[in-house]
C-alpha positions as CSV (number, residue, x, y, z in Angstrom):
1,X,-24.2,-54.0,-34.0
2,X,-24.3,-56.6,-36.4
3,X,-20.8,-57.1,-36.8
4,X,-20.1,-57.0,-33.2
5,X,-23.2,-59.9,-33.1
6,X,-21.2,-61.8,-35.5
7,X,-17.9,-61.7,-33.5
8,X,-20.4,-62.9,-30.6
9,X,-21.1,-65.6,-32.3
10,X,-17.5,-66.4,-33.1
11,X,-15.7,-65.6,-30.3
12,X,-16.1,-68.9,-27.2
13,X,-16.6,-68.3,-23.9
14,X,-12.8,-69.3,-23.0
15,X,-12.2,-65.9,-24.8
16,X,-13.2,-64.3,-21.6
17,X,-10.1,-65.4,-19.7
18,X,-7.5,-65.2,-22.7
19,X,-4.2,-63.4,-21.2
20,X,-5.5,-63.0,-17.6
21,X,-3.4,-65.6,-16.3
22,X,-0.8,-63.4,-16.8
23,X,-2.7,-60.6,-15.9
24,X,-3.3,-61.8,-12.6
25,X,0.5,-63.0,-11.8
26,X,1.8,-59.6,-12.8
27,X,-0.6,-58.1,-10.3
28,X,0.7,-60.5,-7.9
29,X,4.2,-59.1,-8.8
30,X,3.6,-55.8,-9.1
31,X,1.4,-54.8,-5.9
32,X,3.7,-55.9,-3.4
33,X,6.6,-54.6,-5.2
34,X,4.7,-51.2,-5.2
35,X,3.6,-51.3,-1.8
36,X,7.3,-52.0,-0.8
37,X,8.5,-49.0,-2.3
38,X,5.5,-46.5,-1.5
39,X,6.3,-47.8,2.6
40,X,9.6,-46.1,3.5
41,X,7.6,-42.6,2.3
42,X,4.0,-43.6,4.3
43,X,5.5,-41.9,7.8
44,X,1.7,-40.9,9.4
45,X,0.7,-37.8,7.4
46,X,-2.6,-37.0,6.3
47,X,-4.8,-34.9,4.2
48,X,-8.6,-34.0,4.7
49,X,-8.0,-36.2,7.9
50,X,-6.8,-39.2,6.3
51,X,-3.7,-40.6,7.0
52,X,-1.0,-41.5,4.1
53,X,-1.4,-45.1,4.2
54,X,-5.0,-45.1,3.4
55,X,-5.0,-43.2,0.7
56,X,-2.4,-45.2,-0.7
57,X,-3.8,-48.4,-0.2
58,X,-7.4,-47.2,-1.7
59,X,-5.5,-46.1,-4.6
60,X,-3.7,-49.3,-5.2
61,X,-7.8,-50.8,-4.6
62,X,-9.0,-48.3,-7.1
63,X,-6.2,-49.3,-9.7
64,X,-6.7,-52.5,-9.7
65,X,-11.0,-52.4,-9.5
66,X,-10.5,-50.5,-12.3
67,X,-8.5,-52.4,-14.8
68,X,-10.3,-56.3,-14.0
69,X,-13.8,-54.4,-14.6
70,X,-12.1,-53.0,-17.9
71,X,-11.3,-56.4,-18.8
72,X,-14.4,-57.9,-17.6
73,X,-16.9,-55.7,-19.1
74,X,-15.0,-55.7,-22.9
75,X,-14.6,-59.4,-22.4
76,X,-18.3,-59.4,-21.8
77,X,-19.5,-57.4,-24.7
78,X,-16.9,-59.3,-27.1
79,X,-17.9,-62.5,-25.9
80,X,-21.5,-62.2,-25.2
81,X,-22.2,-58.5,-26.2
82,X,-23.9,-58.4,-22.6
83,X,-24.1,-54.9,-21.9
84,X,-25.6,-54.4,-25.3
85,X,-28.2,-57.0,-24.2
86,X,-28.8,-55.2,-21.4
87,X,-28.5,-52.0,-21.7
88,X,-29.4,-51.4,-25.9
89,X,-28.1,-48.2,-26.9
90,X,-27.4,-46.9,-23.6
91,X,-24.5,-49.6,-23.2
92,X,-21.7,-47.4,-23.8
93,X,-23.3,-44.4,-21.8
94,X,-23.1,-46.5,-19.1
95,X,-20.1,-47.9,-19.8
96,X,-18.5,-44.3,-19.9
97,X,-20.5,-43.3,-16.2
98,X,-18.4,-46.7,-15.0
99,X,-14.8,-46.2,-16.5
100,X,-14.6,-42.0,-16.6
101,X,-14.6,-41.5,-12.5
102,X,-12.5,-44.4,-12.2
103,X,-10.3,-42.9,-14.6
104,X,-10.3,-39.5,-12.4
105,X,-10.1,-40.9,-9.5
106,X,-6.1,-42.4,-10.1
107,X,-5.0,-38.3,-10.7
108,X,-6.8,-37.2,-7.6
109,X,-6.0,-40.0,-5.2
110,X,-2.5,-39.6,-6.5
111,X,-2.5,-35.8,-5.5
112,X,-4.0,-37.3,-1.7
113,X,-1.0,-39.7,-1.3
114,X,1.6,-36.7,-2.7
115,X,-0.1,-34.0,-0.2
116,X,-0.6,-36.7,3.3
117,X,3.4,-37.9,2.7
118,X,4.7,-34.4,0.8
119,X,8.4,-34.3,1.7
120,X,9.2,-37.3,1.7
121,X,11.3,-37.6,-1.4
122,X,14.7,-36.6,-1.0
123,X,14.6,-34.3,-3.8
124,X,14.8,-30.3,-3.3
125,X,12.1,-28.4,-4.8
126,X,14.2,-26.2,-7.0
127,X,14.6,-29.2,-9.0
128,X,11.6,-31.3,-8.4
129,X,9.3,-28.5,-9.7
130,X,11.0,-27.7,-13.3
131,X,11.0,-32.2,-13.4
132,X,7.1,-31.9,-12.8
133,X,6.1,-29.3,-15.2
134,X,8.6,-31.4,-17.5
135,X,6.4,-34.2,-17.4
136,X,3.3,-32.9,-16.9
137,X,3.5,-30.5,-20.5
138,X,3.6,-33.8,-22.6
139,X,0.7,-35.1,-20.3
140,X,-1.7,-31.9,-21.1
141,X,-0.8,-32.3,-24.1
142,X,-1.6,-35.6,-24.4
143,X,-5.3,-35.2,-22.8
144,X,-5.5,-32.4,-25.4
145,X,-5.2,-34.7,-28.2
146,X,-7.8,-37.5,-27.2
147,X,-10.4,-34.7,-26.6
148,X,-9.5,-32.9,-30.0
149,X,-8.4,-35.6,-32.4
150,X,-9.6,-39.0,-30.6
151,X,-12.8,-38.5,-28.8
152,X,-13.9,-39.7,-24.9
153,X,-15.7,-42.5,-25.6
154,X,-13.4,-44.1,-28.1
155,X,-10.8,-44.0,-26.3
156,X,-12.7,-45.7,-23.4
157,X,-13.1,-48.6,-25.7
158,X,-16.1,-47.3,-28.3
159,X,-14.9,-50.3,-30.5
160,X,-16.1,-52.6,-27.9
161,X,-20.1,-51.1,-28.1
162,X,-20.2,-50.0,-31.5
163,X,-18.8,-51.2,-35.1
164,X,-19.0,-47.4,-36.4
165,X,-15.4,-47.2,-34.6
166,X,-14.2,-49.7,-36.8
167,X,-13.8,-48.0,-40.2
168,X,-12.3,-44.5,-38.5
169,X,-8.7,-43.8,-39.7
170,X,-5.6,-43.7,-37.1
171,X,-5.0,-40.9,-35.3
172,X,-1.8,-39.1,-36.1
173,X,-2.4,-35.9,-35.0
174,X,-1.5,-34.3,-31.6
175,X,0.7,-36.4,-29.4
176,X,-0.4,-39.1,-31.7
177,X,2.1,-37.9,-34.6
178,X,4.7,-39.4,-31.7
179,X,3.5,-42.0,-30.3
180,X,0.5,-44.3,-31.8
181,X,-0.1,-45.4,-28.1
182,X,0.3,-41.7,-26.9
183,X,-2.4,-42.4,-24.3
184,X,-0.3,-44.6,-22.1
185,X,3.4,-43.2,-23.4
186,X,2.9,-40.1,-22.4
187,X,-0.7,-39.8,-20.6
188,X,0.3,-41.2,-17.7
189,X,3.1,-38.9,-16.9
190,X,0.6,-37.2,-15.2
191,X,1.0,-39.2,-12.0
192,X,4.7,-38.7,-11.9
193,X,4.5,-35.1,-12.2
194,X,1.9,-35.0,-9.0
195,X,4.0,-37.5,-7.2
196,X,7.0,-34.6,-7.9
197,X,5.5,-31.6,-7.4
198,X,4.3,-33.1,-3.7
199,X,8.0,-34.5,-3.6
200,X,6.3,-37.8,-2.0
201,X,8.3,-40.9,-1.7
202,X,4.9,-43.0,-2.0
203,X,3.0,-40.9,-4.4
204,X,5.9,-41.7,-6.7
205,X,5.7,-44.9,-6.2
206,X,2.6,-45.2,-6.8
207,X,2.6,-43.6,-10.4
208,X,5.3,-46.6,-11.2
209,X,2.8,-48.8,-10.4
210,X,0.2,-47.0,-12.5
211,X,2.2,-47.1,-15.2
212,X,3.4,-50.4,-15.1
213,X,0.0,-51.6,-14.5
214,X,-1.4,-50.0,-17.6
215,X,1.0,-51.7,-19.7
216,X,-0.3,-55.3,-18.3
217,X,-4.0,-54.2,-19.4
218,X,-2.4,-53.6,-23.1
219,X,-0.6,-56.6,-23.8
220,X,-3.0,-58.8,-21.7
221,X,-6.2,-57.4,-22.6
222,X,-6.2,-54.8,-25.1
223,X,-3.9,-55.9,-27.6
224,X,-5.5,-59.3,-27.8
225,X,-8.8,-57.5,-27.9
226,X,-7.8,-55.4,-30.8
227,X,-6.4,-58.2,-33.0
228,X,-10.0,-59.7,-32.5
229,X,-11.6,-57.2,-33.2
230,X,-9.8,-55.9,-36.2
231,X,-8.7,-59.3,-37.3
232,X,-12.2,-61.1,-37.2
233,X,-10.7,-64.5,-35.7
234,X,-9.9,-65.1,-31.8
235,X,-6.2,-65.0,-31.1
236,X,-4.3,-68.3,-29.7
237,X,-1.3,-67.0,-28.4
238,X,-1.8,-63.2,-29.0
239,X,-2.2,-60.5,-31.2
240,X,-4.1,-61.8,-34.8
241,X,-1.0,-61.6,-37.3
242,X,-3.3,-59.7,-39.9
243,X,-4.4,-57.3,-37.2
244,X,-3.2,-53.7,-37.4
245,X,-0.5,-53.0,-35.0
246,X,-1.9,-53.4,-31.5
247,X,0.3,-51.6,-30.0
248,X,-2.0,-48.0,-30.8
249,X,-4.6,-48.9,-27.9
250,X,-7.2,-47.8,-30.2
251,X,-7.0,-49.2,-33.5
252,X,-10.3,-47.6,-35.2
């Protein structure tokens, strides 16, 4: 906790809102663009009495509430260690009971959109089915690793809570051996396997979007935070050159 105090110290207030200028303009680019495609494949259905377009549109909500409170909350512990304050030793508990069901909740909404608009892609199932357990074996796979090799709560940003993160080697085992950032290369193939096996125009789209969207968090939240973090010194224009390479969303 010490070190983390001492990056406190460090780190100004203007920290908070490094990158989310761009952060917010790519959300500005990319929701519309998302909604635009999802549309033509949003033709009434429903599932569990909910029609299509609200489950898409609370996924798109839940996407987006769930990456600004990522950036808020690990801007807030980097800049003012505030849920530390708060919370002492609990913080990352808590943390985790915040960003796990929002996590889960982007798989199963996806499965609502693909089942309330299944059909809609024009795609027939003898091939959509071998493309979805195509993408969706790297995915397991994937979720295999960070539980076996990684660890939940590192992966959730430990390195924001606790300096013990700090000193743990890369991970090169798993999916990891093929991609450092194996989490968002691969992980997220998940959605686009759901969104095929439902063969649902929207549900599709909607997995673009995710994975887009998880992209903007890394380069304009998570990478800077990293090269902070790891390189002692807030960035000015991005990652800290004597950083490890931010592009493995976890460097502990």
């Amino acid at each position: 906790m010490n070190e983390l105090a001492e990056i406190n110290r460090r780190v100004s207030w203007q920290y908070l809102f490094h990158g989310q200028l761009q952060h917010g303009l790519l959300v500005l680019v990319l929701v519309p663009g998302a909604i635009a495609l999802a549309e033509p494949g949003l033709t009434g259905g429903s599932w569990l009495g909910v029609i299509d377009r609200q489950w898409a549109y609370g996924l798109i909500a839940v996407a987006v509430i769930h990456q600004v409170l990522v950036w808020l909350l690990w801007r807030l512990q980097i800049c003012f260690g505030t849920l530390s304050r708060w919370l002492g030793r609990a913080d990352l508990m808590v943390w985790g009971l915040v960003f796990f069901p929002l996590l889960m909740a982007r798989p199963l909404l996806t499965a609502a959109v693909a089942a309330s608009s299944a059909g809609t892609l024009a795609i027939p199932l003898w091939a959509a089915m071998p493309l979805a357990a195509l993408l969706l074996g790297p995915a397991l796979y994937t979720f295999w690793s960070v539980q076996r090799y990684f660890g939940l709560l590192r992966a959730a940003g430990g390195d924001h809570f606790r300096a013990c993160y700090w000193t743990m080697p890369l991970v090169h085992q798993g999916a990891f051996r093929y991609s450092d950032n194996a989490m968002y290369s691969f992980g997220f193939l998940a959605l686009w396997a759901i969104a095929l096996g439902g063969r649902s125009q929207a549900a599709l789209a909607l997995a673009l979007f995710q994975h887009a969207y998880i992209w903007v968090h890394m380069y304009c939240t998570e990478a800077p935070d990293l090269a902070l973090i790891y390189g002692a010194t807030p960035p000015t224009s991005g990652p800290h050159p004597s950083a490890p390479n931010p592009l493995n969303p976890k460097h502990q």
